[in-house]
C-alpha positions as CSV (number, residue, x, y, z in Angstrom):
1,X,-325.4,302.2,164.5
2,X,-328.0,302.2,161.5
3,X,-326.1,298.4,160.7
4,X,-326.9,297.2,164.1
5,X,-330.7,298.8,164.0
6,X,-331.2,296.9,160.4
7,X,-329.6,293.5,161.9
8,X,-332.1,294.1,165.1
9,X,-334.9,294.7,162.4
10,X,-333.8,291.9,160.5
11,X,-334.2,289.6,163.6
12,X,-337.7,290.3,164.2
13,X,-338.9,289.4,161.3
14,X,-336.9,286.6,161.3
15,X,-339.0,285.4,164.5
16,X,-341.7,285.8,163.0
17,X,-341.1,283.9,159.4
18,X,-339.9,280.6,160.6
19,X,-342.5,280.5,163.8
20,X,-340.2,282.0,167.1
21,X,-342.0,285.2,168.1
22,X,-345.9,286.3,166.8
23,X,-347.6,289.8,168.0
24,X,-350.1,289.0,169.9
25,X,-353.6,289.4,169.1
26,X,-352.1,290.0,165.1
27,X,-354.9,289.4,163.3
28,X,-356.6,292.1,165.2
29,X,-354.1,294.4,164.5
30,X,-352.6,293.3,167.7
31,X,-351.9,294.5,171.1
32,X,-348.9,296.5,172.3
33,X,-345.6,295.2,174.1
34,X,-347.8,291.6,174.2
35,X,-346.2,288.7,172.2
36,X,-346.4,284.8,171.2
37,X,-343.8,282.6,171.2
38,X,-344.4,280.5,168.0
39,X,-343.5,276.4,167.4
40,X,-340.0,277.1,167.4
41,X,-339.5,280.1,169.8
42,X,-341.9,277.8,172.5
43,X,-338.9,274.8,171.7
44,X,-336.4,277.6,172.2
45,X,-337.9,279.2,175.2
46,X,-338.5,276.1,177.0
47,X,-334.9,274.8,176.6
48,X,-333.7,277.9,178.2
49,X,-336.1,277.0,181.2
50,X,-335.2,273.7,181.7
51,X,-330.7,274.7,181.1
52,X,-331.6,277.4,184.1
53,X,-333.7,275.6,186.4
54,X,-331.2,272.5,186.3
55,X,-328.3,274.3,186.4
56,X,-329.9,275.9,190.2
57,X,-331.4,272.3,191.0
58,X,-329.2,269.9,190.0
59,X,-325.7,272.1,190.6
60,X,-326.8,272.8,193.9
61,X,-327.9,270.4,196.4
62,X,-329.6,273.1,198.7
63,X,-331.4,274.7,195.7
64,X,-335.0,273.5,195.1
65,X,-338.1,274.6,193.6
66,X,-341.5,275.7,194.1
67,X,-344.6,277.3,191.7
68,X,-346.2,280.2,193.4
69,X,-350.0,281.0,192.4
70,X,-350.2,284.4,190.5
71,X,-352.7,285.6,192.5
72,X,-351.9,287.1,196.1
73,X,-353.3,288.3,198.7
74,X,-353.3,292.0,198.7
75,X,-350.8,292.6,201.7
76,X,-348.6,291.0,200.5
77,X,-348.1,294.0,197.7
78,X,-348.2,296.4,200.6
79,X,-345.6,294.8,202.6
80,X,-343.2,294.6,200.0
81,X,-343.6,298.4,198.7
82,X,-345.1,297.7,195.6
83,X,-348.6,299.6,196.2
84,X,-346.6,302.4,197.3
85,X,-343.6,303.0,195.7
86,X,-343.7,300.7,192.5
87,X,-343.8,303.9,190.2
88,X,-342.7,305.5,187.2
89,X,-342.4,308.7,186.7
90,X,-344.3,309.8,184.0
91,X,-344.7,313.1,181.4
92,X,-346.8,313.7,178.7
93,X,-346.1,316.4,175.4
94,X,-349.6,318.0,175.0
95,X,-349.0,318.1,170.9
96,X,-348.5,314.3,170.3
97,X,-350.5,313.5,173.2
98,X,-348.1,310.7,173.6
99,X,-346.5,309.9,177.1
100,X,-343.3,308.8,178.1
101,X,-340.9,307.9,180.8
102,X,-339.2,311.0,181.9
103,X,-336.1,309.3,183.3
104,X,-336.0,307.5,180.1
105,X,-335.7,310.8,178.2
106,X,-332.7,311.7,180.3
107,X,-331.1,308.9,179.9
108,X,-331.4,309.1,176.2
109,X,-329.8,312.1,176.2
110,X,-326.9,310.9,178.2
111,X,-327.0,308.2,175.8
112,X,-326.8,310.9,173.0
113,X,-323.7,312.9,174.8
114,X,-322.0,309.6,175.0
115,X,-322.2,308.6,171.1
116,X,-321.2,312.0,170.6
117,X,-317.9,311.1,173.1
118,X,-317.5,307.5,171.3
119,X,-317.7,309.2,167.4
120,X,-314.6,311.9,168.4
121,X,-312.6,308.5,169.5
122,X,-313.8,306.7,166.6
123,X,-312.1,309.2,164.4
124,X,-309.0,310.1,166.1
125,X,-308.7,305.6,166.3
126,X,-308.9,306.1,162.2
127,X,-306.4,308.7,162.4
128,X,-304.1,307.4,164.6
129,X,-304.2,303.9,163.6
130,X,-302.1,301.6,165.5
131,X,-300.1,304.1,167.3
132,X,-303.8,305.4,168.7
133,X,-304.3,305.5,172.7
134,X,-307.5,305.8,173.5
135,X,-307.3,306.2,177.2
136,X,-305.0,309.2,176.7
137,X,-307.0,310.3,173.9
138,X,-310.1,310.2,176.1
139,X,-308.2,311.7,178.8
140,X,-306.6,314.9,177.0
141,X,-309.1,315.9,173.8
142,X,-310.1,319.0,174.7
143,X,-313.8,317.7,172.6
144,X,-313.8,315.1,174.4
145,X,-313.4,317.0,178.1
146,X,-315.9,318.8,177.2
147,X,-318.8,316.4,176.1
148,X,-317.6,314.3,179.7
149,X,-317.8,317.3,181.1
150,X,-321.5,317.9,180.6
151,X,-322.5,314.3,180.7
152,X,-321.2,314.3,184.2
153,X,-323.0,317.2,185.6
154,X,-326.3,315.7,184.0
155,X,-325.6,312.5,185.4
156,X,-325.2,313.5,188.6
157,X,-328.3,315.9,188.4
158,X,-330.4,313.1,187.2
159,X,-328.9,310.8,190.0
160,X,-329.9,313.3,193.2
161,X,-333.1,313.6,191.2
162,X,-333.8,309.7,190.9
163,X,-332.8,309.2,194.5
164,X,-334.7,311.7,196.2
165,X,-337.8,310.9,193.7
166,X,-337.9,314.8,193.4
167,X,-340.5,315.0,189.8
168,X,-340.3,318.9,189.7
169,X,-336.5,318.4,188.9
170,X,-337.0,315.6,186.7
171,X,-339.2,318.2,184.3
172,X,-336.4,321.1,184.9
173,X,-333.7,318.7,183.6
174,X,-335.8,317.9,180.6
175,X,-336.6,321.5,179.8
176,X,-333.1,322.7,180.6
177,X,-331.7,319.9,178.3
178,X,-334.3,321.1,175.2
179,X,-335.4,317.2,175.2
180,X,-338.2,317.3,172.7
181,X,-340.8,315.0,172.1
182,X,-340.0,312.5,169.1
183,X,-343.1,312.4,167.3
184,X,-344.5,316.3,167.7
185,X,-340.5,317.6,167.9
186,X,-342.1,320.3,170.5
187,X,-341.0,321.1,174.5
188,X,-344.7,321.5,175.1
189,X,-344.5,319.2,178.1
190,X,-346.8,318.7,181.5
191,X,-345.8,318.0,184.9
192,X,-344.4,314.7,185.6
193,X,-346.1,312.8,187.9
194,X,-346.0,309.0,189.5
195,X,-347.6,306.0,187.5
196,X,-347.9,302.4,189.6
197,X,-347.2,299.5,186.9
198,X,-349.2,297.2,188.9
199,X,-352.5,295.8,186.9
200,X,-355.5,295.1,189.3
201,X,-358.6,293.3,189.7
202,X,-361.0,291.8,191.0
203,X,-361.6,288.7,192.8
204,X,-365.2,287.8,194.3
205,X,-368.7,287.0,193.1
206,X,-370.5,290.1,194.4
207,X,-369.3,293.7,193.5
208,X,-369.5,294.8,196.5
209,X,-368.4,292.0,198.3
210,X,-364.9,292.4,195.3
211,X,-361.5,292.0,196.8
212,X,-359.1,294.1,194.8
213,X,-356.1,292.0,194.0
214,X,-352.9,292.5,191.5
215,X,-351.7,290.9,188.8
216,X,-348.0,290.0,190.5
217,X,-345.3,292.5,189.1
218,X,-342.4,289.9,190.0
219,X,-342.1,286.4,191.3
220,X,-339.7,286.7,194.0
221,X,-342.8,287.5,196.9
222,X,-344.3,284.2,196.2
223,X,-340.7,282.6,197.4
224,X,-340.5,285.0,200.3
225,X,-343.9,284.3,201.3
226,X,-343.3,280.0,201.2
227,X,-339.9,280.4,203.1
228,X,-341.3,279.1,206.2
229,X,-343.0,276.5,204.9
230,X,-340.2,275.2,202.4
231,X,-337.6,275.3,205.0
232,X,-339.8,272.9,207.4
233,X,-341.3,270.5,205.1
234,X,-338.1,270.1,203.5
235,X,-336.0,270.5,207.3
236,X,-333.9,272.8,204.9
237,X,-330.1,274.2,206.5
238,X,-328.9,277.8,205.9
239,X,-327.8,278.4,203.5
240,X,-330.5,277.3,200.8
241,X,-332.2,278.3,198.0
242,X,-335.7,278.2,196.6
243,X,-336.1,278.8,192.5
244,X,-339.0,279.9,190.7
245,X,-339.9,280.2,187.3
246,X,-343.3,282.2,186.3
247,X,-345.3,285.2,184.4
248,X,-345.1,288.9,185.8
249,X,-347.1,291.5,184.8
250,X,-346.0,295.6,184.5
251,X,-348.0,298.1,182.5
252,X,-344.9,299.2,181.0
253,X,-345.5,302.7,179.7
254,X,-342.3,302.4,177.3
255,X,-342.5,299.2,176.6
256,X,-340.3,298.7,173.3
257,X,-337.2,297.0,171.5
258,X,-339.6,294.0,170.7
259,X,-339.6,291.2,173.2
260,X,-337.5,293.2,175.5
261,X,-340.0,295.1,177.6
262,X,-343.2,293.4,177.7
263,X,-346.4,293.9,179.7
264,X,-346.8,290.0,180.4
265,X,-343.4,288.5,180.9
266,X,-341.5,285.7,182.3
267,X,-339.2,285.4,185.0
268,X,-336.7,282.5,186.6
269,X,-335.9,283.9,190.0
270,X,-333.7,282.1,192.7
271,X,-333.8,284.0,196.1
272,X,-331.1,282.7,198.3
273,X,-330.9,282.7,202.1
274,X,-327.9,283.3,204.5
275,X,-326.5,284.2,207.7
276,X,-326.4,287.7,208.2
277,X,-323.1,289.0,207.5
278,X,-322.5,286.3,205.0
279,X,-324.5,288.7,202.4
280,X,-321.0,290.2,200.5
281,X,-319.7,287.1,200.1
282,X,-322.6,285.2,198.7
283,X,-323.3,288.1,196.6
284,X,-319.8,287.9,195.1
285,X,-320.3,284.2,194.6
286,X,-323.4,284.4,192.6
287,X,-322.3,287.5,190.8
288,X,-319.4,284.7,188.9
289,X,-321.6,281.7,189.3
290,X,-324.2,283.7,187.5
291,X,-322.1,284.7,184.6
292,X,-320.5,281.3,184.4
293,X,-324.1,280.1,183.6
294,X,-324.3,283.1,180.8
295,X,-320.8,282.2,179.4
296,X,-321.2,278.6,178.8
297,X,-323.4,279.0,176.0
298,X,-320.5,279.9,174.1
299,X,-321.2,283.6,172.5
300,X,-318.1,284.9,173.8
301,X,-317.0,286.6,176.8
302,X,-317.0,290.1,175.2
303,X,-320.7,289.7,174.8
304,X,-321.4,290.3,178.4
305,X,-320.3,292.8,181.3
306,X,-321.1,293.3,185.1
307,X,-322.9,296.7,185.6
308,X,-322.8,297.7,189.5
309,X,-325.7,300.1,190.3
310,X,-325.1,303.2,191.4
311,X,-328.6,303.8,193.0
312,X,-329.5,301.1,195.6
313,X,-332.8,300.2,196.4
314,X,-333.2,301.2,200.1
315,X,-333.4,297.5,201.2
316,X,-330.0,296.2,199.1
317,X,-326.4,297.3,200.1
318,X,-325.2,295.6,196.5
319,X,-326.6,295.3,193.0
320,X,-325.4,294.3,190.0
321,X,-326.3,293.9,186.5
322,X,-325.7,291.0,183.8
323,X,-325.4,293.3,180.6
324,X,-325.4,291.4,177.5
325,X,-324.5,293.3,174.1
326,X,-327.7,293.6,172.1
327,X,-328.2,294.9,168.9
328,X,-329.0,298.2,170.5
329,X,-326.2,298.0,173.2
330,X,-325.5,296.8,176.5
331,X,-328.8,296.0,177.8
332,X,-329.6,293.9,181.3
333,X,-330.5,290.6,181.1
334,X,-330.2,289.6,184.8
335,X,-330.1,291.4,188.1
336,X,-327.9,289.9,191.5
337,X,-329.4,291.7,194.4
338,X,-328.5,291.4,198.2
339,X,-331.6,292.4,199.7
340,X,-330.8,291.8,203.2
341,X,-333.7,291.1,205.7
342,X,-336.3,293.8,204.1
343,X,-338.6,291.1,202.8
344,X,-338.9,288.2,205.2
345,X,-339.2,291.4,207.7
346,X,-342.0,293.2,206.2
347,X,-344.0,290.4,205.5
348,X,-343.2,289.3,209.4
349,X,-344.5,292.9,209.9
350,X,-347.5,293.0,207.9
351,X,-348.9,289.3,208.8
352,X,-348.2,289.3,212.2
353,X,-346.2,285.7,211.7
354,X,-342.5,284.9,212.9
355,X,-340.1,284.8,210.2
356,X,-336.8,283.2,211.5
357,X,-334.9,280.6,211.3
358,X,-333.3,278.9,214.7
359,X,-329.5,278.0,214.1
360,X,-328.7,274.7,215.7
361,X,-325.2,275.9,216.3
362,X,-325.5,278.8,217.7
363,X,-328.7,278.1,219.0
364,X,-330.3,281.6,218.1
365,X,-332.8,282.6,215.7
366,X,-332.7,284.9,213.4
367,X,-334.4,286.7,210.1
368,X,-332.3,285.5,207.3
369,X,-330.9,288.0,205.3
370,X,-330.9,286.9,200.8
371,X,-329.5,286.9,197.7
372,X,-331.5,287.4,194.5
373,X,-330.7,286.6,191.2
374,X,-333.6,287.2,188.7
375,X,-333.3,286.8,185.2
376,X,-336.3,287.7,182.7
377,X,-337.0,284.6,180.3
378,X,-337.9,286.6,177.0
379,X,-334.5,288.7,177.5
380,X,-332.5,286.0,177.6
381,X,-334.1,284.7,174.6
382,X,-333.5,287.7,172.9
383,X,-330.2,287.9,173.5
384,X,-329.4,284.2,172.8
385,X,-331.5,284.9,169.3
386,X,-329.3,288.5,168.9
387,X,-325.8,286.3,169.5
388,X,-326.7,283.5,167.4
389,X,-327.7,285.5,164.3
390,X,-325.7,285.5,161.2
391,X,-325.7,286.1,157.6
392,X,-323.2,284.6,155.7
393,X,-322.1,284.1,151.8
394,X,-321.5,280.4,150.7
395,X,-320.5,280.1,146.6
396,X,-322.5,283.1,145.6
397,X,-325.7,282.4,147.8
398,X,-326.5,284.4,151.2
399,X,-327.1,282.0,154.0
400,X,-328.5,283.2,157.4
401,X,-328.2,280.7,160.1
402,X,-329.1,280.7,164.0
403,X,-326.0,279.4,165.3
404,X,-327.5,278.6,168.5
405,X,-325.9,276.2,171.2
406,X,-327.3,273.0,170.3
407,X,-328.3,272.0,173.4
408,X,-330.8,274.8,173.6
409,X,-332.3,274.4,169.8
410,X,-335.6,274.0,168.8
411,X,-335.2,270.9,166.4
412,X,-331.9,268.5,167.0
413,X,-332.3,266.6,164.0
414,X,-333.6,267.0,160.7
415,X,-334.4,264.0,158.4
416,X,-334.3,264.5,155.2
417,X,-335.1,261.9,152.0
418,X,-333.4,262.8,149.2
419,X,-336.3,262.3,147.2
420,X,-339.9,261.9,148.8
421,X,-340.7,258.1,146.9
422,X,-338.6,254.7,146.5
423,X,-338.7,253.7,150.0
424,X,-336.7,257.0,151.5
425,X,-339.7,258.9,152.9
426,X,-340.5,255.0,154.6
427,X,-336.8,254.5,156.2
428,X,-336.7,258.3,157.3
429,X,-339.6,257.1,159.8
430,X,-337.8,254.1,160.6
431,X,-335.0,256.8,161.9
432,X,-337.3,259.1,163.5
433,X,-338.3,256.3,165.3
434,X,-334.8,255.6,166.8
435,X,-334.2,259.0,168.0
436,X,-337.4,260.6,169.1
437,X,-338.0,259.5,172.6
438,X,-334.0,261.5,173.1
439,X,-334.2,264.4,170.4
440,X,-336.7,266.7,169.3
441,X,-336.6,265.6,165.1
442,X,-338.4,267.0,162.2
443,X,-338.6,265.0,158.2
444,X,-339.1,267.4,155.8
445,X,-339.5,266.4,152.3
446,X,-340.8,269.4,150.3
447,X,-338.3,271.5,147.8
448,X,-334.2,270.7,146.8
449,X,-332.3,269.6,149.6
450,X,-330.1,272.4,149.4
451,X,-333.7,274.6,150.0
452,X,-334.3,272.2,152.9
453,X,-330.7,272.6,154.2
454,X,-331.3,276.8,154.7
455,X,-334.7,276.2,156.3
456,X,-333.2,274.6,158.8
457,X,-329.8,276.7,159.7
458,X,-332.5,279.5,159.7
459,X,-334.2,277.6,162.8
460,X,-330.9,276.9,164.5
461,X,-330.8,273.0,163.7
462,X,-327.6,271.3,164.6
463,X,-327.6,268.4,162.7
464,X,-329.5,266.7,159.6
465,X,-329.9,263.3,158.4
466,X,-329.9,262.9,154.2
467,X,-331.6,259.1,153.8
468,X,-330.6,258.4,150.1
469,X,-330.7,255.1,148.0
470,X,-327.3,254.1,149.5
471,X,-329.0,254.1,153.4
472,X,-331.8,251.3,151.5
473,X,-328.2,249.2,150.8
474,X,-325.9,249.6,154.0
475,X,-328.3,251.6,156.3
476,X,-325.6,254.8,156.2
477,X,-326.7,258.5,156.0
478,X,-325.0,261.7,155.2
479,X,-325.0,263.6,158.5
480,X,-324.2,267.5,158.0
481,X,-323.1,269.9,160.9
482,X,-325.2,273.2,161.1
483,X,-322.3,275.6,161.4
484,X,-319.4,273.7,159.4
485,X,-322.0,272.6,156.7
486,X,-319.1,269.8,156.6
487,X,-320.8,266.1,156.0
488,X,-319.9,262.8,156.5
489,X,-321.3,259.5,156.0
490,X,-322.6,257.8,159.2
491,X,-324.0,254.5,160.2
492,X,-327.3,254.9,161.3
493,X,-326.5,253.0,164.6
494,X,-323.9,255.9,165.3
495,X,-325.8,259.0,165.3
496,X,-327.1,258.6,169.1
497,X,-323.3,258.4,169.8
498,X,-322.1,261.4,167.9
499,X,-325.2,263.9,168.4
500,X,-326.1,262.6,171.8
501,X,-323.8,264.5,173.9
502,X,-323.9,268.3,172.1
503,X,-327.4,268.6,172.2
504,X,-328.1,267.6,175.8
505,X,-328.7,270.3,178.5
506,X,-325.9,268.4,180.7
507,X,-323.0,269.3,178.1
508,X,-324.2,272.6,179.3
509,X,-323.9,271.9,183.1
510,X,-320.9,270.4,182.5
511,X,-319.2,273.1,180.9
512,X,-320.2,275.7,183.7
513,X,-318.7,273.4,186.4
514,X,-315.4,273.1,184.7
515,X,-314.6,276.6,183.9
């Protein structure tokens, strides 16, 4: 575990060397769970956008897109639950004066009971060696019983406790299980008590004439909200969909793990409406067509797993989570939610409008029931950075290189004179003139080439272009692949040909409609 917490170390400051992810605020020391995205990670992140929104606008012909305002009215946070229920339960140790999620607690310590489970396998795997069995291992170790043993009975205390929202049990579980607080190391706890993560403010010029308003804690209500008017302007059939990209806001209490929990984040949400009845079958369909998307950027199908919720939402009767493999475990990157007819209902509810949509072959109308699937932006960056991070030893020298899919890197090509004088810095512009208006290219011309080489595997650049005195002669250039560091001489009028393809978002698309 302490290798995977140094490579997850490792990669933050990585970000922040060659210009991915900044604190915010740093040269005021900063402001907690708020960050930058740099030159490169703004590159990065914005290719990510653009593979996801095409892949829901151009894959789908009943997929299109709108921009919801940030601001809302304020019913609109009533009707969909947020102003009452959108809550964490909070607990503070009276030592450290620190506060922290108490369901978060628990589920470190489930966390802790399951290492202890995974460590007694570990060993008996060494001990075993080939002949090992794990699942009759896990299934007959008396250790091992035992440690399941417990973690069940906690899980489903911590369960019954979640679901009925019941905060005195949340603080017996945490006393009963001698969780103590990290930084005092004492049980010296309070109450628990209910925390809303909505920020608020103000809108109006007089105080007292001041509308309180929120800060929107997801995207999805803005969609929800336009489905009327989207479906008529655009005479839109059931099923369809309507995708959004923007910033949410939670005042995370345990916000951590760098960009992975943020106070000001981004989201690409696609809310997708059906018949009713249709829901299980939709939402089986999106689960794959989801993962698909996840899969094609090529870090490998072990990387990822479904993760069905146990606790529903009471609006949803399915939920499942995209888990990708961080350097600190499986950890959600995207959520597929059926969420029947709550919102379009409440909001019916709460503004007094109809909400339906009239089936010209039935000939009834009806409040379409949806399918979510919302993906956060800076997690998905995270885990793209996390699964394209490696360090690797070439003749003697370490070499770490982003081996990100090309398609979604910051620079395409780099151009690179051999030596910055004799007419090379002069025909590297000519080529940067030829592939600019297609690629996102960089000329660099400081240090060795080999120095320039490892500057740009560390940003994740797929290809470079050496101009040398030959290219003055025969206009060739020695093109070397990021991940091979394999080179071959080119013609200059060849490289669209050979890099055009990889590094286009619609080898991407491609790849996801033929698997």
């Amino acid at each position: 575990m302490a290798n995977q917490e140094d490579v997850f170390k490792k990669l933050v400051s990585h970000c922040k060397e060659y210009g991915f992810v900044f604190p915010s605020s740093e040269i005021y020391d900063g402001l907690g769970a708020v960050y930058d995205y740099g030159q490169n990670g703004v590159e990065l992140k914005n290719n990510i956008k653009r593979y996801w929104w095409e892949a829901m606008t151009k894959l789908h012909e009943n997929i299109v897109g709108i921009d919801a305002a940030i601001f809302m009215h304020p019913t609109v946070w009533k009707a969909s639950g947020h102003v009452d229920a959108f809550n964490d339960p909070l607990i503070d140790n009276r030592d450290s004066k620190k506060r922290y999620r108490a369901d978060v607690l628990i589920e470190e310590q489930l966390a802790k009971i399951e290492d202890k489970i995974n460590k007694e396998v570990e060993k008996a795997r060494k001990r075993f060696g080939e002949a090992f069995d794990e699942a009759q291992f896990r299934a007959t170790n008396g250790r091992v019983l035992e440690y399941q043993t417990k973690w069940n009975a906690l899980h489903q205390r911590y369960s019954d406790a979640m679901n009925k929202m019941d905060l005195d049990e949340l603080k017996q579980i945490i006393l009963d299980e001698e969780i103590v607080c990290p930084i005092s190391g004492t049980r010296n706890w309070t109450d628990v008590r209910q925390f809303n993560l909505m920020f608020s403010t103000e809108m109006g010029s007089t105080a007292d004439g001041a509308m309180k308003i929120y800060l929107r804690p997801e995207t999805a209500q803005g969609i929800f909200v336009n489905y009327l008017n989207v479906q008529k302007s655009g005479r839109m059939k059931l099923p369809f969909g309507i995708a959004q990209i923007g910033k949410a806001f939670r005042n995370e209490i345990v916000a951590r793990q760098f960009i992975f929990r943020m106070r000001e984040f981004e989201q690409m949400e696609m809310q997708f409406f059906i018949k009713p009845g249709t829901e299980l079958d939709w939402f089986a369909k999106w689960k794959k067509t989801r993962l698909a998307w996840h899969k094609a950027l090529g870090f490998g199908d072990l990387m990822y797993r479904y993760h069905d919720h146990e606790k529903l939402a009471h609006y949803a009767n399915a939920a499942t989570d995209i888990e990708f493999n961080m350097p600190f475990g499986f950890k959600e990157v995207e959520g597929i939610h059926s969420r029947t007819n709550f919102d379009l209902s409440q909001h019916a509810k709460y503004s007094g409008k109809k909400i339906e949509y009239f089936d010209p072959e039935t000939r009834e109308s009806y409040v379409p029931y949806v399918i979510e699937t919302s993906i956060g932006v800076d997690r998905m960056f995270l885990s793209i950075m996390a699964g394209a991070y490696r360090e690797e030893e070439v003749n003697g020298e370490r070499r770490v290189v982003l081996a990100l899919p090309p398609a979604l890197a910051p620079v395409k090509v780099a151009i690179l004179p051999l030596v910055n004088k004799d007419g090379l810095p002069e025909k590297a512009e000519e080529i940067l003139r030829e592939l600019r208006y297609d690629y996102t290219c960089q000329i660099e011309v400081k240090d060795s080439i080999g120095k320039r080489y490892r500057r740009q595997d560390a940003i994740g650049t797929p290809y470079c272009v050496t101009v040398d005195g030959q290219t003055l002669e025969d206009n060739t250039v020695t093109l070397r692949f990021r991940d091979t560091m394999e080179q071959e001489r080119v013609a200059i009028a060849d490289l669209h040909k050979i890099i055009g393809d990889s590094v286009n978002i619609s080898s991407l698309l491609r790849k996801i409609e033929n698997d």
